[in-house]
C-alpha positions as CSV (number, residue, x, y, z in Angstrom):
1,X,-143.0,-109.3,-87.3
2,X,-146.1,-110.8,-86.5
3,X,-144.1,-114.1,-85.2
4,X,-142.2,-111.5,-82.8
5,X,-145.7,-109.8,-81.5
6,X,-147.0,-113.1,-80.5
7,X,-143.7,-114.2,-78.4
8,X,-144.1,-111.0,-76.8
9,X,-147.7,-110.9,-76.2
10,X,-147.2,-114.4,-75.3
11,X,-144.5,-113.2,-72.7
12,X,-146.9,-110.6,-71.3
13,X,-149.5,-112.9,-70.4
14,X,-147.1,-115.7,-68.8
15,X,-145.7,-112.9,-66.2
16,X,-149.4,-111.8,-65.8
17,X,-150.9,-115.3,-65.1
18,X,-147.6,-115.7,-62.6
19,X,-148.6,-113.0,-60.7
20,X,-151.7,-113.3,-60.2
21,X,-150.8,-117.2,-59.3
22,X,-148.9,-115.1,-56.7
23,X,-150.7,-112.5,-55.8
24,X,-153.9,-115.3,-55.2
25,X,-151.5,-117.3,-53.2
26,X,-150.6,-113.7,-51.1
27,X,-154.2,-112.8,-50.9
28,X,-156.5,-116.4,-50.2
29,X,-156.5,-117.1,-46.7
30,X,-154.5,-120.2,-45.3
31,X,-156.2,-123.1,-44.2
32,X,-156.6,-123.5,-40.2
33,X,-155.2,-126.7,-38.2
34,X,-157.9,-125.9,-35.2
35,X,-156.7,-126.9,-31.6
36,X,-159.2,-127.8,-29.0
37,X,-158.1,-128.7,-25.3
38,X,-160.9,-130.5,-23.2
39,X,-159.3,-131.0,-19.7
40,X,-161.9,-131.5,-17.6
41,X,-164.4,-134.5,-16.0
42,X,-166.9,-135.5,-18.5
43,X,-170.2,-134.4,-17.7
44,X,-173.2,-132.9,-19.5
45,X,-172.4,-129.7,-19.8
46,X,-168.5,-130.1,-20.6
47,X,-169.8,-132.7,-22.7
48,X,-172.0,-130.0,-25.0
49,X,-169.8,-127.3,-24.5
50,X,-167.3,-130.0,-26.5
51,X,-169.7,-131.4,-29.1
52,X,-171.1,-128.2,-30.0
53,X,-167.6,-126.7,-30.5
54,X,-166.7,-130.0,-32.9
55,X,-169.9,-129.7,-35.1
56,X,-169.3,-125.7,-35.7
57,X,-165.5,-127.0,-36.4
58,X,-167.1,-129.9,-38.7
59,X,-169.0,-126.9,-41.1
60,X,-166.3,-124.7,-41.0
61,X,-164.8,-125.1,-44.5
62,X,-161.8,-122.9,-43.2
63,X,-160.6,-125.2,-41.2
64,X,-158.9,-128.3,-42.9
65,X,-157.9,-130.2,-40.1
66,X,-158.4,-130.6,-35.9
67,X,-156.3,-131.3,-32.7
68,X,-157.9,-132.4,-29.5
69,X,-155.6,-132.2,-26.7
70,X,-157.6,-134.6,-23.9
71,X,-156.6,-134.4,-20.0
72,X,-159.2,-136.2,-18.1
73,X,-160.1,-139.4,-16.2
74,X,-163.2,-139.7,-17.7
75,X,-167.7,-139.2,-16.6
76,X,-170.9,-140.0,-17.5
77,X,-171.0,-142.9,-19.9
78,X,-173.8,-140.9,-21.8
79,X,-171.7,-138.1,-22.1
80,X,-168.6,-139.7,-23.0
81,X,-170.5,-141.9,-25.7
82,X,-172.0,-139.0,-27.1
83,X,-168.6,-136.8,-27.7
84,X,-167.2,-140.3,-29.1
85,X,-169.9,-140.6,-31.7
86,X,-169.8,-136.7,-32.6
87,X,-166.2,-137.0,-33.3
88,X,-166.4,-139.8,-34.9
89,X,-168.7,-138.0,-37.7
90,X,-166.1,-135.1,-37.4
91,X,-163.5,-137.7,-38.4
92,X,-165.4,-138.3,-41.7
93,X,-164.7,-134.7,-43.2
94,X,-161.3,-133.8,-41.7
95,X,-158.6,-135.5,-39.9
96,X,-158.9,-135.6,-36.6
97,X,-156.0,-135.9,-34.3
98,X,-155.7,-136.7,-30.5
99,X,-153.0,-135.6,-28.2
100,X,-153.6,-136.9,-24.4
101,X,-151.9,-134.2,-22.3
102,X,-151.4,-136.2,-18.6
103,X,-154.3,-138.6,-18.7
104,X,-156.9,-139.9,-21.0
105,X,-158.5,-143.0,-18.9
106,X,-161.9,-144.4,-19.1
107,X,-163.8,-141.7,-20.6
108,X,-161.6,-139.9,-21.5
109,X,-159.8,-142.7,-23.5
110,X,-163.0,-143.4,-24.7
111,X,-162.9,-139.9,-26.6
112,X,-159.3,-140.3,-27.9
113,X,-160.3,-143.8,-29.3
114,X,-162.2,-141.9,-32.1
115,X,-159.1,-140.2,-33.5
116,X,-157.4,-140.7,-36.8
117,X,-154.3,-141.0,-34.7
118,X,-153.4,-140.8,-30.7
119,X,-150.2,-139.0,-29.6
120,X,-149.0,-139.6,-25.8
121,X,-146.2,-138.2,-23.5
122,X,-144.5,-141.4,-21.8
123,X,-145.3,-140.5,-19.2
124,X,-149.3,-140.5,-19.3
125,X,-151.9,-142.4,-17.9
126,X,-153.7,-144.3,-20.7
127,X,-156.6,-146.8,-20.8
128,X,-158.6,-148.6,-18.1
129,X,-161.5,-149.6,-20.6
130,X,-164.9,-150.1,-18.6
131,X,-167.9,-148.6,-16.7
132,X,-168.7,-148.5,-12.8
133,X,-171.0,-147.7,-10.9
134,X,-172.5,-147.9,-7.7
135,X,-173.4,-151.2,-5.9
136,X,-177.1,-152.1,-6.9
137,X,-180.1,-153.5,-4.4
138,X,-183.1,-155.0,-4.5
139,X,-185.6,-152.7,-5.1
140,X,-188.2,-152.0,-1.8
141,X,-191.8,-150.5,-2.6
142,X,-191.7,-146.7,-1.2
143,X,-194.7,-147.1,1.6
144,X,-196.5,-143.8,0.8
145,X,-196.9,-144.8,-3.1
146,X,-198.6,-147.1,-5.7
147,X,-196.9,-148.2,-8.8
148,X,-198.2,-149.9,-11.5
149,X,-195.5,-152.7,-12.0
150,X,-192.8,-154.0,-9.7
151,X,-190.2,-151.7,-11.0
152,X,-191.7,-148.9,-11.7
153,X,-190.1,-147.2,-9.3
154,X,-186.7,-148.8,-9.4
155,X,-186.3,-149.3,-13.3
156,X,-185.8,-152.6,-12.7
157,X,-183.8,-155.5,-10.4
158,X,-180.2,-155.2,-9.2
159,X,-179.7,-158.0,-12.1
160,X,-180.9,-155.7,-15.2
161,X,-178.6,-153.0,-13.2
162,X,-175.7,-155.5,-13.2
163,X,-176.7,-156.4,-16.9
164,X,-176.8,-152.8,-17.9
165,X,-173.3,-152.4,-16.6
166,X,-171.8,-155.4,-19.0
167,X,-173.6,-153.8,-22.0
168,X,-172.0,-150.7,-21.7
169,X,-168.7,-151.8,-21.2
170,X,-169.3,-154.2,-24.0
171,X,-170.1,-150.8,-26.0
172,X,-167.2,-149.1,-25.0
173,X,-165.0,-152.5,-25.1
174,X,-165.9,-153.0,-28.8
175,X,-165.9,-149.5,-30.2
176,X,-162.0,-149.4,-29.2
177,X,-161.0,-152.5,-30.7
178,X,-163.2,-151.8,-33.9
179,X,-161.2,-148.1,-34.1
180,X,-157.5,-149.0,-32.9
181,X,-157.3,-152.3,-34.8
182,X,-157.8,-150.3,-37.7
183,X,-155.5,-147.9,-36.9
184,X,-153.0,-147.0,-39.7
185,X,-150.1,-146.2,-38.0
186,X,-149.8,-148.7,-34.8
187,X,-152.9,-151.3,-34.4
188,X,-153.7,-152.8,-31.4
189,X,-152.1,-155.7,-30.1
190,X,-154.2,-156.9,-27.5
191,X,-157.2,-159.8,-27.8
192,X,-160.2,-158.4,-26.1
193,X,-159.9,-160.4,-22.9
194,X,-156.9,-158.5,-22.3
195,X,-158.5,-154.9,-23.2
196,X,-161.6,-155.5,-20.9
197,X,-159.2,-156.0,-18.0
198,X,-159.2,-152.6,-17.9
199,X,-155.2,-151.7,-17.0
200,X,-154.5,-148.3,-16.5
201,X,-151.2,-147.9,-19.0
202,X,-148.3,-145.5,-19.1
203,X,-148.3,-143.8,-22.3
204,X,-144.7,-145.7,-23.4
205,X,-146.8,-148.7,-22.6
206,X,-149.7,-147.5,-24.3
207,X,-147.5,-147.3,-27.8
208,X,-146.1,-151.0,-27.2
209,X,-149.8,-152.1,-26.9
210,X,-151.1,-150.5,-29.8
211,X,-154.0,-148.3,-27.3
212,X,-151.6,-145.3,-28.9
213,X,-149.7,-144.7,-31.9
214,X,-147.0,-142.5,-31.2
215,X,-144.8,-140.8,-28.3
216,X,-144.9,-137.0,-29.3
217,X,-146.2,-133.7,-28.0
218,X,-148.6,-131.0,-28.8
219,X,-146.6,-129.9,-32.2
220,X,-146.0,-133.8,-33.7
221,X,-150.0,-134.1,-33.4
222,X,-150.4,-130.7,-35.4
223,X,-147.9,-131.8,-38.4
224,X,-149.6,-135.3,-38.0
225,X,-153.3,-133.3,-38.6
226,X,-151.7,-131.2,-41.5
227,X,-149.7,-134.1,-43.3
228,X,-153.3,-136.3,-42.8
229,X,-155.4,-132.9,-43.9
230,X,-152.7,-132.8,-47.1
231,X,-151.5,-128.6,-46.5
232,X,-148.6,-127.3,-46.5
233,X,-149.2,-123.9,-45.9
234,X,-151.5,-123.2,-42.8
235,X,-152.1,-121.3,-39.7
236,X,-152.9,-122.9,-36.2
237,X,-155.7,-121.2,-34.2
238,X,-157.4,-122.0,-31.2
239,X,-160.8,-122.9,-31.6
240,X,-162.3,-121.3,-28.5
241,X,-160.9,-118.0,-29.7
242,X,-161.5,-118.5,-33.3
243,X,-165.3,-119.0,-32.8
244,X,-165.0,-116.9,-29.6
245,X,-167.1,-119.8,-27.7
246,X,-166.6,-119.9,-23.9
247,X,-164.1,-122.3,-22.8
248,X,-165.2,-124.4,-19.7
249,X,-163.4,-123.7,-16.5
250,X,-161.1,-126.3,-15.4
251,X,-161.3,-127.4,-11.6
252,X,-158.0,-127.2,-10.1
253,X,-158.4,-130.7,-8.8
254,X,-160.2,-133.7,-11.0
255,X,-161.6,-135.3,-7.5
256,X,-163.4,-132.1,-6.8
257,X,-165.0,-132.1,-10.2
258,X,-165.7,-135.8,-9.6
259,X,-167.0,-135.4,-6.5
260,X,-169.5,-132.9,-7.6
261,X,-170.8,-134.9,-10.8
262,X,-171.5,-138.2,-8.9
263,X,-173.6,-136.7,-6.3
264,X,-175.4,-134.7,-8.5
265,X,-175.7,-137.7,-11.6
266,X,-179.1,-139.4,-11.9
267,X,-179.8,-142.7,-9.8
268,X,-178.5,-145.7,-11.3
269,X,-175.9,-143.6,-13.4
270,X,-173.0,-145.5,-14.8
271,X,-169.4,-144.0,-15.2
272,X,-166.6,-144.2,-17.5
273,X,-164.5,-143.0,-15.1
274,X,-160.7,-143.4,-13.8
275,X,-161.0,-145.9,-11.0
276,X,-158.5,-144.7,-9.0
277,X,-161.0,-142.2,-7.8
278,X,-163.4,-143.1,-5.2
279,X,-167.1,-142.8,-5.7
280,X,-168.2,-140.8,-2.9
281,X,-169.2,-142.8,0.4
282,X,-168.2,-146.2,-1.4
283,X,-164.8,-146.6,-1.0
284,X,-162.0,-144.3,1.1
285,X,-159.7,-142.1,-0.8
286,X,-156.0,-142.8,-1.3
287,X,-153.6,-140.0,-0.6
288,X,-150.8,-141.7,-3.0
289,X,-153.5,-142.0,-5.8
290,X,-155.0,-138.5,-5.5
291,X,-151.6,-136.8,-5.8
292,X,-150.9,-139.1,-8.7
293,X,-153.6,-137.7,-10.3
294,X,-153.3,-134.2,-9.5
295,X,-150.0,-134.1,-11.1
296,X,-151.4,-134.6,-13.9
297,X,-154.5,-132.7,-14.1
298,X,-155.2,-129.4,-15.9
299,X,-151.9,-126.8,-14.8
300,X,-153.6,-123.9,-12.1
301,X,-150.2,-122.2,-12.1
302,X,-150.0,-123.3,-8.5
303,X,-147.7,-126.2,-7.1
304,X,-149.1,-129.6,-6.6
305,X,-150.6,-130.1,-3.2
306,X,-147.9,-132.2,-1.0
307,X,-148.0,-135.3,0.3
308,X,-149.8,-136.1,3.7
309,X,-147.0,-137.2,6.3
310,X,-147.9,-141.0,7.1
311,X,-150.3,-141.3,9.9
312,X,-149.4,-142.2,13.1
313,X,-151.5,-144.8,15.0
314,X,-154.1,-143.5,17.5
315,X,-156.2,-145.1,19.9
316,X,-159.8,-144.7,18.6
317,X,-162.1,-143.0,20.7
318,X,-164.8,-144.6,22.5
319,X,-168.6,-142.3,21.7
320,X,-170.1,-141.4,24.8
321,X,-172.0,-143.8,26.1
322,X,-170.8,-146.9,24.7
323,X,-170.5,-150.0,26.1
324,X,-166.7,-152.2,26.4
C-alpha cells in the first residue's frame, strides 16, 4: 500500500512540476531581438541620438540580441568613430548584427564594420574606406589680433592638416581590417593597400571581398542575431518604440543633409563621407551620381527625382562691362 501511495504521490508532483514548467514558459516574457534603423548622415546629433539608444539597448537585460539596419554615406569622423567604438562595447554583451539597407559607405561602413556579422542586398553600395576634407592653406596672421604662437590661430600648418588626415584614415583603415579579418563567417580578402584605395563596392562584390559576409535582407540578419544570441523563442520590437525614444527625421535627400553638416562643421573638420558627394564650393555636383544616390537613400514614399535632360551648349554670356 505504501509502495502504491508513493507512485501516486510521485505521479502528482511530476504533472505538477510539468505544469508549472509550462505555465512559467506561458507566463516569463520572451526575450526581444531589438531592431534599430539609422538612415541618416552622421553628424553630432544623429550620432547621440544613436549611441544613446545602443547603451540603453546594452543595459536592457530583456533584450538578448540587436539589429542595426544602416543607410547612409557617412559624416563627421568624430561622430562616426564614436558610434563605432560604442557598438563595439555593445558587441561585448550581445550579438550585434548589421543589415546595410542601400548604402553603408565611408562612415557609414565605418559603423557596420563593428558588427558580429554584415548582411547586404546585391545591390548596395559598400566601402570607400577613408577621410576627406577640405583643401588646407598656409595659415595668415588675422591683422586685428595677437597670438601667442604661430598657430595659435590656425591649429597648426597645412602639413599637420595633411598629416591629421593620414592618421585618421589610418584609424579607420586598421579598425576594419582588425574586425573583418576576424570575421567568423566571411574574412576579408583584401591586403591593406587594396582597402585604403577606398573603392566604393556593390554589395555582391562586397561578399566576394570579404567587406560583407552575406547577401540577405532585413529577416536573415534577425535569425542571424537570434541563432548568435542562442533563443529560440523571441519577439522582435523596434527599439524606438520599445524605449519610446524619438527617432531622428530622415532628410528626403542625403545631399541636403550633407550640405547642411559641412557648412555648419567646425574649421578643419574631416569627414568620413561618400565621395561621390561634393563638398560644398569645392567641387561641382554630378546629376548621374546624385540620383544614384538618391535611389538609395531613406524611402519618403515619393518617387525618385528624374533625371536632368542633357544640357545643351550655350554661348556664355559676356558681364557687363567686360573686355574681348
Amino acid at each position: 500500500m505504501k509502495a502504491r501511495e508513493l507512485l501516486v504521490w510521485a505521479g502528482v508532483l511530476l504533472v505538477c512540476l510539468g505544469a508549472g514548467v509550462a505555465l512559467g514558459r506561458w507566463a516569463a516574457p520572451e526575450p526581444v531581438i531589438g531592431l534599430i534603423r539609422f538612415n541618416a548622415a552622421i553628424e553630432p546629433a544623429t550620432a547621440t541620438e544613436l549611441i544613446d539608444l545602443l547603451e540603453s539597448t546594452r543595459q536592457d537585460s530583456r533584450v538578448a540580441g540587436v539589429v542595426l539596419e544602416i543607410s547612409s554615406p557617412g559624416g563627421l569622423a568624430t561622430s562616426a568613430e564614436s558610434i563605432f567604438y560604442t557598438m563595439l562595447r555593445l558587441r561585448q554583451e550581445k550579438p550585434l548584427v548589421v543589415f546595410i539597407d542601400g548604402i553603408a559607405v565611408s562612415g557609414g561602413y565605418y559603423m557596420a564594420a563593428a558588427g558580429n556579422r554584415i548582411f547586404t542586398t546585391g545591390s548596395a553600395y559598400v566601402g570607400n574606406i577613408g577621410a576627406r576634407g577640405e583643401r588646407p592653406t598656409d595659415p595668415t596672421l588675422a591683422p586685428g589680433e595677437q597670438s601667442s604662437g604661430p598657430y595659435k590661430l590656425a591649429g597648426g600648418s597645412r602639413f599637420d592638416r595633411i598629416h591629421q588626415l593620414d592618421l585618421v584614415a589610418e584609424a579607420f583603415i586598421n579598425n576594419v581590417i582588425v574586425q573583418r579579418q576576424n570575421a567568423e563567417v566571411n574574412p576579408l580578402k583584401l591586403d591593406k593597400r587594396t582597402v585604403a584605395e577606398a573603392r566604393i563596392y556593390m554589395g555582391s562584390e562586397a561578399v566576394a571581398v570579404g567587406l560583407v559576409d552575406q547577401e540577405g535582407g532585413r529577416a536573415d540578419a534577425i535569425l542571424s542575431a537570434a541563432e548568435l544570441a542562442g533563443v529560440s523563442r523571441y519577439r522582435v520590437v523596434n527599439l524606438v518604440d520599445f524605449y519610446r525614444m524619438a527617432a531622428p527625421e530622415a532628410p528626403p535627400d542625403f545631399t541636403v543633409a550633407v550640405r547642411q553638416m559641412v557648412e555648419t562643421a567646425p574649421p578643419a573638420a574631416v569627414f568620413l563621407l561618400d565621395t561621390r558627394i561634393p563638398l560644398p564650393g569645392v567641387e561641382g555636383d554630378n546629376a548621374v551620381e546624385r540620383h544614384l544616390l538618391q535611389l538609395r537613400g531613406p524611402s519618403t514614399g515619393a518617387s525618385p527625382t528624374p533625371l536632368p535632360p542633357p544640357a545643351t551648349p550655350q554661348a556664355t554670356p559676356q558681364p557687363a562691362g567686360a573686355g574681348s
